[in-house]
N, C-alpha and C positions, 0 to 999 in steps of 0.2 A: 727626126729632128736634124739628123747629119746635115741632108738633102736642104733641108729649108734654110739652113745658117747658110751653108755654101751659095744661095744664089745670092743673099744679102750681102754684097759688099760694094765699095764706093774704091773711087778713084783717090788717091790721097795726094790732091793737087797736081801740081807739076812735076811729081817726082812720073806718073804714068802708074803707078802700081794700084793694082784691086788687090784692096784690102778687106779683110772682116771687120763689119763695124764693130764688133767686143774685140779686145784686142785683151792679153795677160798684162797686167802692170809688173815692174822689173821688182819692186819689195817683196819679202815671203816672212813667213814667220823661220824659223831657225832650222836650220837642217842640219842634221846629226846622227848618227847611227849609233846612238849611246844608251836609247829605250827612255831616255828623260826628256826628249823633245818631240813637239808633236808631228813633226815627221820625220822620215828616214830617207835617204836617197832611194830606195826603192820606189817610195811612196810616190814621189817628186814626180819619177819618172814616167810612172802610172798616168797621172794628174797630168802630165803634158801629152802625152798622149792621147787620154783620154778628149783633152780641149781641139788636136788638130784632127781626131775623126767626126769630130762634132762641127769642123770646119775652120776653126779660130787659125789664123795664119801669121798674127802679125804678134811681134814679144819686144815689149819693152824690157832694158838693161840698165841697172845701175851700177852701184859700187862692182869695184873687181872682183868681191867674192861670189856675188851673186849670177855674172858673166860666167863665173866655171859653175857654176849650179845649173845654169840653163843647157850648158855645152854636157854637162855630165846627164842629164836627161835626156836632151836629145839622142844620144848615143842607146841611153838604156829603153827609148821607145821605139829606136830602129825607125825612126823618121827619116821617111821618100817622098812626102810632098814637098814642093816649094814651100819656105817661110821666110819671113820679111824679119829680122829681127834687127832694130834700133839700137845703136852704141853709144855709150852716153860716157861722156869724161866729167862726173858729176859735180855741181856745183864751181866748175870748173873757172867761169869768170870771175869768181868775188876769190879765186886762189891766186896772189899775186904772181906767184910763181908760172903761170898757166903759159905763157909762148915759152918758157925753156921745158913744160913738160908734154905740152899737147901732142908732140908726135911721139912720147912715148907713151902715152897714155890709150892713143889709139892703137901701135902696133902691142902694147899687151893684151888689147880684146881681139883685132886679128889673129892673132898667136893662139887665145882660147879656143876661139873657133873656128880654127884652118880656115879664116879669107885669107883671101889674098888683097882685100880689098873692101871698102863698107861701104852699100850699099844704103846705108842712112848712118849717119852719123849727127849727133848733136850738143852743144856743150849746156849744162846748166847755170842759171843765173846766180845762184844762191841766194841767200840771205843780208847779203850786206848791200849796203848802199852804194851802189856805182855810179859810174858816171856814164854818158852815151859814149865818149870816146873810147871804152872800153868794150862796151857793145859789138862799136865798131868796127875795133880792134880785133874782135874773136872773131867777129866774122870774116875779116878780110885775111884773114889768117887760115883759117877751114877753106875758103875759094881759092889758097894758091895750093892747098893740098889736095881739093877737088882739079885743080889742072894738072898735078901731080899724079893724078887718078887713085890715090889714097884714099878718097873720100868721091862716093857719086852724087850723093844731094846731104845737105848738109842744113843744122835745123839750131833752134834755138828751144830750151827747154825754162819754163818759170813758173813759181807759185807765188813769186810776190809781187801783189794784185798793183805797188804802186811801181813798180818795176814795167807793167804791160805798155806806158807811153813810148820809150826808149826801143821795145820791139816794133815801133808800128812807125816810130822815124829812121830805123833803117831799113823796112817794108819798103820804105817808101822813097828814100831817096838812095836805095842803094841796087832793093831789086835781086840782092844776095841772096837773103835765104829760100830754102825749099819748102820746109813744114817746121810748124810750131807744134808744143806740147804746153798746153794751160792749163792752170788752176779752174776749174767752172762744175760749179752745183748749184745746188738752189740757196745756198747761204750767202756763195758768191759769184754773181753774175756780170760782174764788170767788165771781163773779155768784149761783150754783148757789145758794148759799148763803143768803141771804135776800133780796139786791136782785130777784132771778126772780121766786119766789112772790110777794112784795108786787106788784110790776107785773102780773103777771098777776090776783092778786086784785082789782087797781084796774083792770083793761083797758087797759093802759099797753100800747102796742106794742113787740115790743123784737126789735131790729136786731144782730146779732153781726158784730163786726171783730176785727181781728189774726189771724185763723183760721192763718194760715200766713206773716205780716209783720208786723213790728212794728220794726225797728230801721229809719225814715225821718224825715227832717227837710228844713229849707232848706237846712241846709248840708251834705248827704249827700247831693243828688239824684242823683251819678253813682254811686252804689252800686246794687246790686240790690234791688228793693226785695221779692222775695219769697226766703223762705228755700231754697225751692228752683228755683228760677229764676235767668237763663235757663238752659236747658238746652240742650247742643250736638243738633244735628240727630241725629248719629249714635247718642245717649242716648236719645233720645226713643221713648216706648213707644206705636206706636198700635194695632195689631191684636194687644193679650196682654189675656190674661184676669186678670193681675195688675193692682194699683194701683198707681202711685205712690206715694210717701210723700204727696205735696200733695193727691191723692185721697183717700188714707184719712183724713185730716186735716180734709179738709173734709167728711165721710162724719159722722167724730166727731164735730165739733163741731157738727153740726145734729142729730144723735140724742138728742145729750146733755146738751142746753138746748132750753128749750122759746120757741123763735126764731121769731119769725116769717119772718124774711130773714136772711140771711149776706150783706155783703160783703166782696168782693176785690178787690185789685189786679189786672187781668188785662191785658196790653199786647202781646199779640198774637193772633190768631185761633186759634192752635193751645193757647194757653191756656184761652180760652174753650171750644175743644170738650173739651180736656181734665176742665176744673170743670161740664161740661152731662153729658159721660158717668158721672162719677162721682156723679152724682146722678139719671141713669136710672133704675136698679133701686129708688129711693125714690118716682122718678117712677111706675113701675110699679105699685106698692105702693098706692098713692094711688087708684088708679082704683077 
């Protein structure tokens, strides 16, 4: 399986990089070495490892704590391949604060993960209601720190669906950004719509999230964070010729946007084989 994931990957736009199309999403459930949480750093570590022998190369990042969770893994999987992993100053636009914090927001996840430098970096949109010239503003602000060479391509991250106009007029009259990260499943397909094609007209890379999660926050980490997850041992489907509903889910959503990558929440090994099987037979396809 290693072999077949590795030759599946896509170009993720203009940035130049062959990426995996499953890529890790940056949320985890809680990590703790306390015996009351469902995993441990060791565990973690296993779990990332276990994803880049299997091929996966590319790791979304969110909040700062979760930056030192993927850096503290790294380390414990004695990871030597190349990985792509995405910096994100989250929700970063709807924080009014954001130009007196942006550069330090970036050099505290350089700092977790000895760059010297981010090789994707992107701010989040949040949830509030902005305006374009704020938009604007974040991005023209990332491009003098991309000349700066603080930043090599530089992205725009959103789930709220009426927020996707404002990314696709400054696609368009600006030409700034690199790759996007969108909201898109089968519940919500409005990306589809015009934010797609303009990014793909412009060579914008673009990244699909919520495939199968979307109700997570700081104050809900002990929920589950995927809509069908976890699933009890005795549920679990491994040698049936059926899907899961999370399989065919994430089957959909990469047929039916034109994605370079999907990520997902995945927080245990049997998740990951589960999201690498359901995209075998695409793997296959590919050759």
């Amino acid at each position: 399986m290693a072999k077949d994931i590795n030759i599946f990957k896509k170009r993720l736009g203009r940035t130049g990089f062959e990426i995996s199309v499953l890529g890790l999403g940056g949320h985890t459930y809680p990590v703790e070495d306390n015996g009351h949480s469902p995993q441990h750093h060791e565990l973690r570590g296993r779990l990332i490892g276990h994803l880049i022998s299997s091929g996966v190369n590319y790791f979304d990042t969110t909040w700062l704590h979760e930056v030192k969770l993927l850096s503290d893994s790294f380390k414990r999987a004695d990871v030597k391949e190349q990985t792509f992993v995405s910096l994100q100053y989250v929700d970063g636009i709807s924080d009014p604060n954001w130009p007196r914090k942006l550069r330090q927001e970036i050099e505290a996840r350089l700092t977790i993960m000895d760059y010297t430098y981010a090789p994707l970096f992107l701010m989040g949109m949040g949830n509030r209601n902005i305006a374009y010239t704020e938009v604007l503003a974040a991005c023209e602000a990332m491009a003098k720190l991309r000349e700066e060479g603080l930043i090599q391509n530089l992205g725009i991250s959103c789930h709220t669906i009426n927020l996707f106009p404002l990314i696709s007029q400054v696609i368009q009259e600006t030409d700034l950004i690199d790759y996007i990260m969108i909201r898109f499943n089968l519940r919500f397909q409005q990306a589809n719509e015009a934010l797609f094609p303009i990014a793909k007209k412009h060579d914008v890379g673009i990244i699909i999230m919520k495939v199968f999660c979307w109700n997570c926050g700081p104050n809900e980490w002990d929920k589950p964070i995927g809509v069908f997850e976890p699933v009890p041992k005795e549920h679990r489907i491994v040698n049936n010729l059926s899907l899961t509903p999370a399989q065919q889910n994430l089957i959909w959503s990469v047929q039916n946007s034109p994605c370079d990558i999907v990520v997902v929440a995945m927080n245990s090994i049997w998740e990951v084989n589960q999201n690498i099987n359901a995209l075998h037979p695409m793997i296959q396809n590919s050759k």
